[in-house]
PAPA-898016 format. One record per residue: x, y, z of N, C-alpha, C, O in turn; residue number from 1. Coordinates in pm, 1 decimal, padded with zeros to 6 digits, always signed. Each point is the difference from the previous one (the first is absolute). Last residue first. Layout:
BEGIN
((X, Y, Z), (X, Y, Z), (X, Y, Z), (X, Y, Z), NUM)
...
//
This chain:
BEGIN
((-00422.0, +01553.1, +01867.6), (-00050.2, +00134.1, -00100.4), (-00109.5, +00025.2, +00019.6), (-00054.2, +00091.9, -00061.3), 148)
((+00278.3, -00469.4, +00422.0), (-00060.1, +00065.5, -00164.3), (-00075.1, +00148.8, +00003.2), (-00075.9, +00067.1, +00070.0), 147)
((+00390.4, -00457.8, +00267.1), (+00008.4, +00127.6, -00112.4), (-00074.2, +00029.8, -00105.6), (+00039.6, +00006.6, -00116.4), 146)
((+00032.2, -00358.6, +00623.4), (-00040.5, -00009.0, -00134.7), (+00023.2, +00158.0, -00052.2), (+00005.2, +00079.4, +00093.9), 145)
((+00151.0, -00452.0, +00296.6), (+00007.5, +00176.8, -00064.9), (-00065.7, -00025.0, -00135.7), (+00033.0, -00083.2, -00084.5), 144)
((-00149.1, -00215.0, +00530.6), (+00089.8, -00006.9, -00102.6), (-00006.8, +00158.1, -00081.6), (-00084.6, +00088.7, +00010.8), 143)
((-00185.6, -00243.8, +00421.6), (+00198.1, +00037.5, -00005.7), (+00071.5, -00035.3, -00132.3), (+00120.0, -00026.9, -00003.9), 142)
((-00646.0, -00161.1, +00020.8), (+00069.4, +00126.4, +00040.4), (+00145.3, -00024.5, +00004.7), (+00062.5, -00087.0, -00060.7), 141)
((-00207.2, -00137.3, -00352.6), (-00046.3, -00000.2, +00122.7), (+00052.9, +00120.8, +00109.1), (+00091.0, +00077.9, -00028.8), 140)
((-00229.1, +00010.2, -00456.8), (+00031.5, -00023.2, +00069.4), (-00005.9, -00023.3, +00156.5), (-00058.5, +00069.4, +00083.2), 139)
((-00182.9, +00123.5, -00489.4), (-00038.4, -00072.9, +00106.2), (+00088.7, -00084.1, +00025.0), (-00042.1, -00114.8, -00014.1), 138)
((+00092.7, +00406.7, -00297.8), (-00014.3, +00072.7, +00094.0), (-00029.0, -00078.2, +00116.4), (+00022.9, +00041.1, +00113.8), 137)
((+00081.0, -00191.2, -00558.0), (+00098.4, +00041.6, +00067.5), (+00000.2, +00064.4, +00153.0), (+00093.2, +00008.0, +00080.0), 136)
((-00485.5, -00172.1, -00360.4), (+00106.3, -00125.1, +00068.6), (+00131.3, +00089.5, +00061.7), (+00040.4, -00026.5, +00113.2), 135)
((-00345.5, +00331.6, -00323.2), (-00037.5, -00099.7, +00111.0), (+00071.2, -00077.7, +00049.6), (+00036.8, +00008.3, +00117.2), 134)
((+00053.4, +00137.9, -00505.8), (+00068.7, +00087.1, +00105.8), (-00063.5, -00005.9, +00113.5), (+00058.3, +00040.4, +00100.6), 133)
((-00121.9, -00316.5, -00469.8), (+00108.4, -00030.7, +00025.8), (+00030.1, +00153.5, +00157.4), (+00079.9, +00003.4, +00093.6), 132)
((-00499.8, -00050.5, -00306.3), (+00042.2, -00141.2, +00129.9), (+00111.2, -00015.6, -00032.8), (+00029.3, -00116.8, +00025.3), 131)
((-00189.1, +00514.0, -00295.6), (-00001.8, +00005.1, +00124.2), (+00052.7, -00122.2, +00111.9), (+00060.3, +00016.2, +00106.1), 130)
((+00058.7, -00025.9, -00569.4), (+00060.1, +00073.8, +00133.3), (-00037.0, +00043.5, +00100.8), (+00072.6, +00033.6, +00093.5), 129)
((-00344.2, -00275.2, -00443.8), (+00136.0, -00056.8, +00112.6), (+00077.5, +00006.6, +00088.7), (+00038.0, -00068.0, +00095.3), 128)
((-00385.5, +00352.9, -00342.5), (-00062.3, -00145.1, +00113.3), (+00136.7, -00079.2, +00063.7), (+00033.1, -00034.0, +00113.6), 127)
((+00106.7, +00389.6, -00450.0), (-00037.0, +00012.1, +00064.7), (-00036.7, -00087.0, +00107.8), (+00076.6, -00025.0, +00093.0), 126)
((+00211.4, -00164.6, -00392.5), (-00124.1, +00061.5, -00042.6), (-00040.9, +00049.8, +00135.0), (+00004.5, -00082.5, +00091.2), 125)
((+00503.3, +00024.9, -00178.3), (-00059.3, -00063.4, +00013.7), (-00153.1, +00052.5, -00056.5), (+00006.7, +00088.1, -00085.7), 124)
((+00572.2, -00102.2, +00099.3), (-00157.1, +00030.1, -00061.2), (-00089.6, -00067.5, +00006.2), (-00002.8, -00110.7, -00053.8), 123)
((+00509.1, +00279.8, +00308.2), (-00100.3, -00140.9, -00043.4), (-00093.1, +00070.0, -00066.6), (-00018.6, +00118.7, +00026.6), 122)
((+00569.5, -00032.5, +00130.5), (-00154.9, +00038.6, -00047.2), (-00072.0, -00065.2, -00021.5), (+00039.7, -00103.6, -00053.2), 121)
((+00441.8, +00151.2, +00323.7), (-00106.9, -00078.7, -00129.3), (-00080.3, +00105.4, -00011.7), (+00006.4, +00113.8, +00046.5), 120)
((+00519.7, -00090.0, +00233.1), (-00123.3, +00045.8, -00045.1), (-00083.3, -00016.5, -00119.4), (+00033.2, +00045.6, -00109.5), 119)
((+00295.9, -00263.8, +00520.8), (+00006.5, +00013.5, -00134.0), (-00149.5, +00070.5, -00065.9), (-00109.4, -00056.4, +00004.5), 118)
((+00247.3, -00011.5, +00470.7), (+00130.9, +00071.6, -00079.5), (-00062.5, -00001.9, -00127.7), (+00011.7, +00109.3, -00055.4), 117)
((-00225.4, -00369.9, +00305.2), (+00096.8, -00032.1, +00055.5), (+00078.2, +00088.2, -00088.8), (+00092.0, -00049.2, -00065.4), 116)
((-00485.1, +00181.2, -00106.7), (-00005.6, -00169.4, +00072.6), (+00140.6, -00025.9, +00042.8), (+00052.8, -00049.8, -00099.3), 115)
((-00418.0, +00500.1, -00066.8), (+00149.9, -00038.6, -00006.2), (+00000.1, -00189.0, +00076.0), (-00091.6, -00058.5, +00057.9), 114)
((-00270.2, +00372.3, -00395.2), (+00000.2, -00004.2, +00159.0), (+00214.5, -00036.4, -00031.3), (+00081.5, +00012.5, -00091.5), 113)
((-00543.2, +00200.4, -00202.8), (+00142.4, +00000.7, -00014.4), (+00047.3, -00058.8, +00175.1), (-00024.1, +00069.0, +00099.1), 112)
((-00453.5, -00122.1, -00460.3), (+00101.0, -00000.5, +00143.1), (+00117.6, -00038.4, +00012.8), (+00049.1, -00111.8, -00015.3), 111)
((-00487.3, +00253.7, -00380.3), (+00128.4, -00049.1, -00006.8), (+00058.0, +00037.0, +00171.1), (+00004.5, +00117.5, +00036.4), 110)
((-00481.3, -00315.8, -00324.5), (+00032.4, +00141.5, +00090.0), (+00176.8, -00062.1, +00051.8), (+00035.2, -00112.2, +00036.6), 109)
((-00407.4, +00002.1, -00458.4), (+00117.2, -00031.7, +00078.9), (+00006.9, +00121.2, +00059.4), (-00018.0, +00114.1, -00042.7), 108)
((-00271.7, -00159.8, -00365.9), (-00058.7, +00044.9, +00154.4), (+00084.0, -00070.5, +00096.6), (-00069.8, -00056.7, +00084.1), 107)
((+00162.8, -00206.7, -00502.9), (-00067.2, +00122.2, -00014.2), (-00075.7, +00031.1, +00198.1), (-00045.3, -00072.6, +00088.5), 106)
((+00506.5, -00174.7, -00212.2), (-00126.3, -00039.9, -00003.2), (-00062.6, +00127.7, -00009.6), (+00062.0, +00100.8, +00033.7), 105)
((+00450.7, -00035.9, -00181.8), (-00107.0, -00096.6, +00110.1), (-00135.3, -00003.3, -00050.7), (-00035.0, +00037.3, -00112.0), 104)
((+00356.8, +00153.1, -00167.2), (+00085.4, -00112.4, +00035.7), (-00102.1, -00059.0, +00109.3), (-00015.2, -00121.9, +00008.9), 103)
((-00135.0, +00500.2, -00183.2), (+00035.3, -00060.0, -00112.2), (+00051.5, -00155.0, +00048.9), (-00039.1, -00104.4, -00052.2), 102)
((+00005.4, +00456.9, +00301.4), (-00064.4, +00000.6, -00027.8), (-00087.8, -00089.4, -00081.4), (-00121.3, -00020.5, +00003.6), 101)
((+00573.1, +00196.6, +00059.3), (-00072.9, -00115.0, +00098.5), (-00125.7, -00045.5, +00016.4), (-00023.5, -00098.4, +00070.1), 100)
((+00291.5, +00470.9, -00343.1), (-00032.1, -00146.0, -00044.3), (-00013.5, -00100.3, +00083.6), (+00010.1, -00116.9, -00037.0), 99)
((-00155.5, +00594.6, +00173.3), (+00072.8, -00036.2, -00080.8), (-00007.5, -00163.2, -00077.8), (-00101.0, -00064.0, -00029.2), 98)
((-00022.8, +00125.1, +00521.1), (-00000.2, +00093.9, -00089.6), (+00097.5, -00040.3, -00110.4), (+00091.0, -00082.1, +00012.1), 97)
((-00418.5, -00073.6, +00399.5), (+00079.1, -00093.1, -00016.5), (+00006.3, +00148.3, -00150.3), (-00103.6, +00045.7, -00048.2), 96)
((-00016.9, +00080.4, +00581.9), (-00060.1, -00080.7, -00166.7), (+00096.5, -00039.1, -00045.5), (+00103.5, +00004.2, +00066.7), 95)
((-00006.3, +00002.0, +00447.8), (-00012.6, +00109.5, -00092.9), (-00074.4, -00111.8, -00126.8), (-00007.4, -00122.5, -00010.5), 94)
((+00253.1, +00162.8, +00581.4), (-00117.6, -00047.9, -00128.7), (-00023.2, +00104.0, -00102.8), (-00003.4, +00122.6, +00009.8), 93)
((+00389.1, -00267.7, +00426.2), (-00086.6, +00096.9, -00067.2), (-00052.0, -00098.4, -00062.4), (+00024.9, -00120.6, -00000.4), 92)
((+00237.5, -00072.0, +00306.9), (+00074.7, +00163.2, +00033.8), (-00106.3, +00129.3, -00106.5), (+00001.8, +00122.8, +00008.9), 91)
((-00012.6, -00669.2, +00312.6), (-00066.0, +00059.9, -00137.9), (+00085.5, +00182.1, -00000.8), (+00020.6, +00075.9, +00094.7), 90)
((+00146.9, -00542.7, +00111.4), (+00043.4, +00133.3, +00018.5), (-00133.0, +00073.2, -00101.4), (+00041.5, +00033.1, -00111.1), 89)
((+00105.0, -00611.3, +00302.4), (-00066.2, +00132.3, -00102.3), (+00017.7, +00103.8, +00061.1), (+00025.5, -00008.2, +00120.1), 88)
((+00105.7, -00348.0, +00132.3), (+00135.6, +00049.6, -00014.3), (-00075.1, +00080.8, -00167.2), (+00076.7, +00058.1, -00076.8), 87)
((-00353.3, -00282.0, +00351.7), (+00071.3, +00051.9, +00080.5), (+00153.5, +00066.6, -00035.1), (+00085.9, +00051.1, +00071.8), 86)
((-00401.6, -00376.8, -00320.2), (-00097.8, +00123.6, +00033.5), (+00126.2, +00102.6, +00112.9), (-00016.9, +00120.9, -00016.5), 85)
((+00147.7, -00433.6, -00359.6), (+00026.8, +00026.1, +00122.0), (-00083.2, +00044.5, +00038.4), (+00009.1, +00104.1, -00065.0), 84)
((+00094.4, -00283.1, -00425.9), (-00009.5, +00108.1, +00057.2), (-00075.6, -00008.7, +00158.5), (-00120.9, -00020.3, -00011.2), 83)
((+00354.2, -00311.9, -00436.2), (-00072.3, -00035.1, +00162.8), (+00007.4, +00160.9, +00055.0), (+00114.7, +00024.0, +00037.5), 82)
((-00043.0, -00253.8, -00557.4), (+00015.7, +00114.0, +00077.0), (-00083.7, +00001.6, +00151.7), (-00121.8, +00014.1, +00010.1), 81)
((+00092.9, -00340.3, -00415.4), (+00128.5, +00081.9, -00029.8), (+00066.3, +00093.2, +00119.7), (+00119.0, +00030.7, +00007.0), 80)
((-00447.2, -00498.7, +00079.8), (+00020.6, +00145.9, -00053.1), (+00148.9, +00073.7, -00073.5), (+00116.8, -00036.6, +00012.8), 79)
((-00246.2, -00486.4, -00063.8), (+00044.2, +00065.1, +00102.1), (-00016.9, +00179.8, -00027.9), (+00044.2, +00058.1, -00099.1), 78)
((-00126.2, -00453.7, -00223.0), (-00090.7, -00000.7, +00131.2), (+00052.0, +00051.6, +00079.7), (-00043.0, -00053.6, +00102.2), 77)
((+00122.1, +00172.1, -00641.7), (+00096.3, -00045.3, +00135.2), (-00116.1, -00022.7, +00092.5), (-00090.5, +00082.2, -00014.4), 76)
((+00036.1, +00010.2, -00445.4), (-00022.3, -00136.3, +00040.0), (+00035.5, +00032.9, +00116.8), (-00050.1, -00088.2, +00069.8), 75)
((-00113.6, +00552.6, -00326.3), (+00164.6, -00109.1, +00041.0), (-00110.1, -00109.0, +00033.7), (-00122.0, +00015.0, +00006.4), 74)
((-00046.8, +00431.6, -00108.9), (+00021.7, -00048.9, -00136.1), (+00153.5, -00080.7, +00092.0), (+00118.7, +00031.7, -00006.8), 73)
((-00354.9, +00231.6, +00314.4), (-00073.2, -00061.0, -00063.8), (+00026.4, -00114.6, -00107.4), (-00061.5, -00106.6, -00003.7), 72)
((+00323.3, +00247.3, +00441.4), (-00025.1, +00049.9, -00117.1), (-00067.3, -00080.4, -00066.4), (+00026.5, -00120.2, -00001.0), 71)
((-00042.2, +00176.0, +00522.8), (-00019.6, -00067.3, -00084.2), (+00019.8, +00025.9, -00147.4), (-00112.3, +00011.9, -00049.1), 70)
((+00148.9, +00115.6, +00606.2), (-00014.9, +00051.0, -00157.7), (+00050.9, -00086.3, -00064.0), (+00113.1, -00040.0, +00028.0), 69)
((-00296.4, +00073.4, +00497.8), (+00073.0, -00083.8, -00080.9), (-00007.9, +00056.6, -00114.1), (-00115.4, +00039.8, -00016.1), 68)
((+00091.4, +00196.7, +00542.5), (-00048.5, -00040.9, -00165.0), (+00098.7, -00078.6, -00067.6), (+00122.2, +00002.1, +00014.8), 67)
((-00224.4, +00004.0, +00580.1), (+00092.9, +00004.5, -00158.0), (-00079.4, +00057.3, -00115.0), (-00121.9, -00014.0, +00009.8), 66)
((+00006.5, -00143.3, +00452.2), (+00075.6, +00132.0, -00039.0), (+00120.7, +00068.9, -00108.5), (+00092.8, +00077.6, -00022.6), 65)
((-00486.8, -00442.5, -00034.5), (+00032.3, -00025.6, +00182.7), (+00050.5, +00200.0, -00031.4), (-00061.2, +00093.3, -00052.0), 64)
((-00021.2, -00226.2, -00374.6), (+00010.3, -00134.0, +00048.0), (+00060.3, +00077.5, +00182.4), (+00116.4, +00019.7, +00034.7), 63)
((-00321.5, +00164.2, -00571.0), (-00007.0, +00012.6, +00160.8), (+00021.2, -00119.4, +00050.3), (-00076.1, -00092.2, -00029.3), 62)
((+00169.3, +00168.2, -00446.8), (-00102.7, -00031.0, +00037.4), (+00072.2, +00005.0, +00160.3), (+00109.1, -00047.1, +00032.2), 61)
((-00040.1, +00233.3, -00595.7), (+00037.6, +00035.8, +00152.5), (-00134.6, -00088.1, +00056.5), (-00112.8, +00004.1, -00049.3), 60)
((+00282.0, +00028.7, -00502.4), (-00094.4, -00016.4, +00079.8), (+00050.9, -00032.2, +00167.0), (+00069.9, -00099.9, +00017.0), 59)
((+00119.6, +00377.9, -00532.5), (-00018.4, -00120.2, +00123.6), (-00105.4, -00035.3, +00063.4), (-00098.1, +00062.9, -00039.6), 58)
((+00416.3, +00228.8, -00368.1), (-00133.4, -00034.2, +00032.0), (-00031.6, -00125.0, +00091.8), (+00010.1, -00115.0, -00042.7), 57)
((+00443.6, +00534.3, -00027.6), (-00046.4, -00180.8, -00030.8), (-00170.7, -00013.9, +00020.4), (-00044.4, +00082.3, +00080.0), 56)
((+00378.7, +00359.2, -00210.5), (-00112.9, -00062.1, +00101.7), (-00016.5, -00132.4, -00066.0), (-00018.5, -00037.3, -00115.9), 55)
((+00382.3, +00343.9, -00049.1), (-00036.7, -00038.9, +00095.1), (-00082.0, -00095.3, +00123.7), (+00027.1, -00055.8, +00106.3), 54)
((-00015.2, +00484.6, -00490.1), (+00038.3, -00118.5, +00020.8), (+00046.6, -00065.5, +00130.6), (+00014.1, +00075.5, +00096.2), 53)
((-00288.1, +00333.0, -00235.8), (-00081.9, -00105.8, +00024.0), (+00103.1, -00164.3, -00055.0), (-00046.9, -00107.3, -00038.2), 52)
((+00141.5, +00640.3, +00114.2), (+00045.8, -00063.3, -00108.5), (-00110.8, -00154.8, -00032.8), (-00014.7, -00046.0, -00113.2), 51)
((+00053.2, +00412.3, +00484.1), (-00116.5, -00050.6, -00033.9), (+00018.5, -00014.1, -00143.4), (-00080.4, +00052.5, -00077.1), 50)
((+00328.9, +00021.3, +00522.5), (+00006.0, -00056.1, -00114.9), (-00101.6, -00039.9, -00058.4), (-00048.1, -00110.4, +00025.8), 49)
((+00236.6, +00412.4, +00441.1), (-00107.4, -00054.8, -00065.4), (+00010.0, -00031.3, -00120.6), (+00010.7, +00107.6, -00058.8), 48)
((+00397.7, -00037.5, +00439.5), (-00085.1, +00090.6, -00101.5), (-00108.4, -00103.3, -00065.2), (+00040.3, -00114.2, -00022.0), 47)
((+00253.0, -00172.0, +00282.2), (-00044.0, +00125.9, +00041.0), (-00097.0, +00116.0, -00044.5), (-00106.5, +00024.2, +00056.8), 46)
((+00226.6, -00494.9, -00248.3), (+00070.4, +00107.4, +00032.0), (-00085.0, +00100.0, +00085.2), (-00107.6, +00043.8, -00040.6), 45)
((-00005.2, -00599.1, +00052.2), (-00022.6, +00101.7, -00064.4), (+00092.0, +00153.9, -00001.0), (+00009.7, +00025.3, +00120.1), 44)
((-00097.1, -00572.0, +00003.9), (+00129.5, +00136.6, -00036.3), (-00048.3, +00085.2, -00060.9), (+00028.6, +00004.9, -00119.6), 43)
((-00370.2, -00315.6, -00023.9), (+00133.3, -00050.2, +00129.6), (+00117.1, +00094.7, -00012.9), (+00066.4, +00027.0, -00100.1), 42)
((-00626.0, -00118.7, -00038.1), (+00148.5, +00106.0, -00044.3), (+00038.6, -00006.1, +00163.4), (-00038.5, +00021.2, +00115.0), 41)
((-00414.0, -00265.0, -00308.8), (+00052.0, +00005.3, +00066.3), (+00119.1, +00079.7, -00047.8), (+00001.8, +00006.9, -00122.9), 40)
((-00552.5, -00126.3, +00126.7), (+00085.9, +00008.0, -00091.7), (+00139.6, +00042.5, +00097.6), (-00030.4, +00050.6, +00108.0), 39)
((-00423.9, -00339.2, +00029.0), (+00039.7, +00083.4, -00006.4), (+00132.1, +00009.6, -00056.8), (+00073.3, -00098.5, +00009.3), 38)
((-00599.8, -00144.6, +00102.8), (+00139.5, +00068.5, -00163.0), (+00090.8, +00079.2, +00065.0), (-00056.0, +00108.0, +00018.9), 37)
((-00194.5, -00428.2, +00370.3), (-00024.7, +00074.6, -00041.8), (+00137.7, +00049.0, -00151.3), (+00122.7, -00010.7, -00001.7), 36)
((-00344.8, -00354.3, +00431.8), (+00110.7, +00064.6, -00079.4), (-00049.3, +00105.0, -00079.4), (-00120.3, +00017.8, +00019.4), 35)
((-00076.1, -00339.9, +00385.1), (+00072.1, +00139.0, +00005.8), (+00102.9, +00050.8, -00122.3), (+00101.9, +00064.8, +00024.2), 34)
((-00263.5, -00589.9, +00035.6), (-00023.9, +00089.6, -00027.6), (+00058.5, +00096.9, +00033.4), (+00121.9, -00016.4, -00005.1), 33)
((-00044.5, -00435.2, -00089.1), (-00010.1, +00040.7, +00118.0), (-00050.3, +00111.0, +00042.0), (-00003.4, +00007.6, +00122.8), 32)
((+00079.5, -00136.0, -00595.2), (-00103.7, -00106.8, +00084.7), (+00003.5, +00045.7, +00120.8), (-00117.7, +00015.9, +00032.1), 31)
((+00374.0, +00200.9, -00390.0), (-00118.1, +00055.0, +00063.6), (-00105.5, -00087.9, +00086.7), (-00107.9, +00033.7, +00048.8), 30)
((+00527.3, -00208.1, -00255.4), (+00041.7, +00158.4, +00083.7), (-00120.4, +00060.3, +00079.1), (-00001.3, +00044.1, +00114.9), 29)
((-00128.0, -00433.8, -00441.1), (+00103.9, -00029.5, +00172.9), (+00041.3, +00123.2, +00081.0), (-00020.5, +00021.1, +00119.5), 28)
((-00141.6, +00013.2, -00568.8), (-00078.7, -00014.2, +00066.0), (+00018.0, -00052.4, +00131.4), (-00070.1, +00027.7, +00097.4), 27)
((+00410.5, +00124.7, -00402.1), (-00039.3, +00072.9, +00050.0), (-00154.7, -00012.3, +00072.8), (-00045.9, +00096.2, +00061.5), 26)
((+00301.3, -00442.9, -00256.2), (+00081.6, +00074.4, +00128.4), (-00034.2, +00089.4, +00045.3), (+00030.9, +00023.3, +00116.8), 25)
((-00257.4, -00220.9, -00459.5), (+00002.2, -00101.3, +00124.8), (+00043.7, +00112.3, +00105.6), (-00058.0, +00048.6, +00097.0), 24)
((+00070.0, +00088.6, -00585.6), (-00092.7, +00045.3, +00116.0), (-00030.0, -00099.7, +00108.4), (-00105.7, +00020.2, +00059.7), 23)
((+00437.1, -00077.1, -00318.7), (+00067.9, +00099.4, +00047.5), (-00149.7, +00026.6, +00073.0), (-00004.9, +00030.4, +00119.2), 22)
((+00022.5, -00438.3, -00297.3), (+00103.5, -00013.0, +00110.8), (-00015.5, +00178.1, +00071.6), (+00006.6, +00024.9, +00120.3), 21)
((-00167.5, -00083.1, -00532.3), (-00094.2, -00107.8, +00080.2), (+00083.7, +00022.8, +00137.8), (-00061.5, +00052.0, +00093.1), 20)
((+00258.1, +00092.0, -00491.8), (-00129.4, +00102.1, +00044.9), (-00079.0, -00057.8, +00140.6), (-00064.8, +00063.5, +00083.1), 19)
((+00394.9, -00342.3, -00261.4), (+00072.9, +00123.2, +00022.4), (-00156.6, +00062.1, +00049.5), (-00051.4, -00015.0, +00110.8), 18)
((-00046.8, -00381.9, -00354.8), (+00079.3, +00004.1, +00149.0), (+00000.2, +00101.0, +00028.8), (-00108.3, +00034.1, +00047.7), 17)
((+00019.8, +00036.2, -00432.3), (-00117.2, +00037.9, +00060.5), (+00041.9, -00116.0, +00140.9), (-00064.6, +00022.4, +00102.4), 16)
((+00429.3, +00066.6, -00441.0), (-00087.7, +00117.0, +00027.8), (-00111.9, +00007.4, +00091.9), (-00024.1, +00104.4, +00060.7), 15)
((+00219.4, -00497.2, -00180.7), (+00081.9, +00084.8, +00083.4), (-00040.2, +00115.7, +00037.8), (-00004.7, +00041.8, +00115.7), 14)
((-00253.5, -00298.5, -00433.6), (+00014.7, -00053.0, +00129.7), (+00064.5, +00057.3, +00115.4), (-00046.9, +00005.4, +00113.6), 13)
((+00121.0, +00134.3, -00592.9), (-00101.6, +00016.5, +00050.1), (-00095.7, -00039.4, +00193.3), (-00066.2, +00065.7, +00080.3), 12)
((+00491.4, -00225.1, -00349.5), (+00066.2, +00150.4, +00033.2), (-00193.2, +00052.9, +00072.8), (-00013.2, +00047.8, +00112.6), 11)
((+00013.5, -00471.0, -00253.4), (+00058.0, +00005.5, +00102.2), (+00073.8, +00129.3, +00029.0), (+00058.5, +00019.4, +00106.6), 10)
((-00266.0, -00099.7, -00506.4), (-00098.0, -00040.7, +00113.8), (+00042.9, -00002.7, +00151.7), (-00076.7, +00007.0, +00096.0), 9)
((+00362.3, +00123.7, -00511.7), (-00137.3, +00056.4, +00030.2), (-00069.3, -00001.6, +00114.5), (-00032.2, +00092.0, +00075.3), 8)
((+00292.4, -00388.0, -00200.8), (+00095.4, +00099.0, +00052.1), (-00088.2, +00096.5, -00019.3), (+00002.4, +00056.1, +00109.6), 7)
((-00154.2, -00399.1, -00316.6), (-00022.9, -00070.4, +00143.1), (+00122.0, +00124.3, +00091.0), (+00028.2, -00020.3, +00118.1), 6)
((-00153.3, +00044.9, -00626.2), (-00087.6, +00067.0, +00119.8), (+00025.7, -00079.6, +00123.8), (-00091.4, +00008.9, +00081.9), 5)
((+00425.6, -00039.1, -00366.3), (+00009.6, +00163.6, +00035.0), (-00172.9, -00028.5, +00075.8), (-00025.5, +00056.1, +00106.5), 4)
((+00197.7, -00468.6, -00247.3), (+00101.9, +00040.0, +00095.6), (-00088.9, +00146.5, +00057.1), (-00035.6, +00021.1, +00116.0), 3)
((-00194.7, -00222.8, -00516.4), (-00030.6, -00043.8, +00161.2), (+00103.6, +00037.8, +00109.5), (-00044.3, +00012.7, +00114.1), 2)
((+00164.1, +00101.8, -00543.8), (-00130.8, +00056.5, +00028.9), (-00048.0, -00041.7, +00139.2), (-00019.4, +00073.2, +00097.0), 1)
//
């Protein structure tokens, strides 16, 4: 009896370590500020998929000429994904259809861009996309920027 609740107590403990740790990391992500939800699809095919698998749920924070992406549901302190301001491509925008709908945030606006060859998508909320396509635009001069 005393074995199972002290394995109790410590499967319990773990649990609320764990929880404890995970919103640390994400209050650190956002301590420096400029971040923002955004949902993510890596490789995407060509033709439009609106199967809504795919998308990871993240959080992106502006660092110099970078974005940093962050998947939400991990421990790692390092982004998952370093996107370039200089090597983004935005190539369109569109609603989020079908079962994506389903799979992102409500009122996500979906951007199909390319990043060194490889073509993503991000979701974001409107407000976001606007200061994400701000940031893209305000590059320094002589750099190429591309948007849709």
């Amino acid at each position: 009896m005393i074995l199972a609740l002290l394995v109790c107590g410590l499967v319990v403990a773990l649990v609320v370590v764990g929880l404890f740790v995970f919103g640390l990391r994400r209050r650190l992500i956002q301590r420096s500020g400029g971040t923002f939800d955004c949902s993510l699809r890596w490789n995407v095919p060509e033709e439009p998929d609106t199967t809504g698998k795919g998308w990871v749920y993240g959080v992106a924070r502006y660092g110099g000429d970078r974005v940093e992406w962050f998947r939400v549901f991990s421990y790692a302190p390092r982004p998952r994904r370093l996107l370039e301001r200089s090597a983004i491509e935005v190539i369109a925008r569109r609603m989020p259809e079908g079962e994506e709908e389903l799979a992102l945030l409500s009122d996500s606006v979906i951007l199909a861009c390319t990043h060194r060859d490889t073509r993503l998508e991000l979701a974001m909320s409107e407000d976001a996309l606007t200061g994400f396509l701000a940031w893209l635009e305000a590059a320094p001069p002589g750099q190429r920027v591309n948007v849709a």
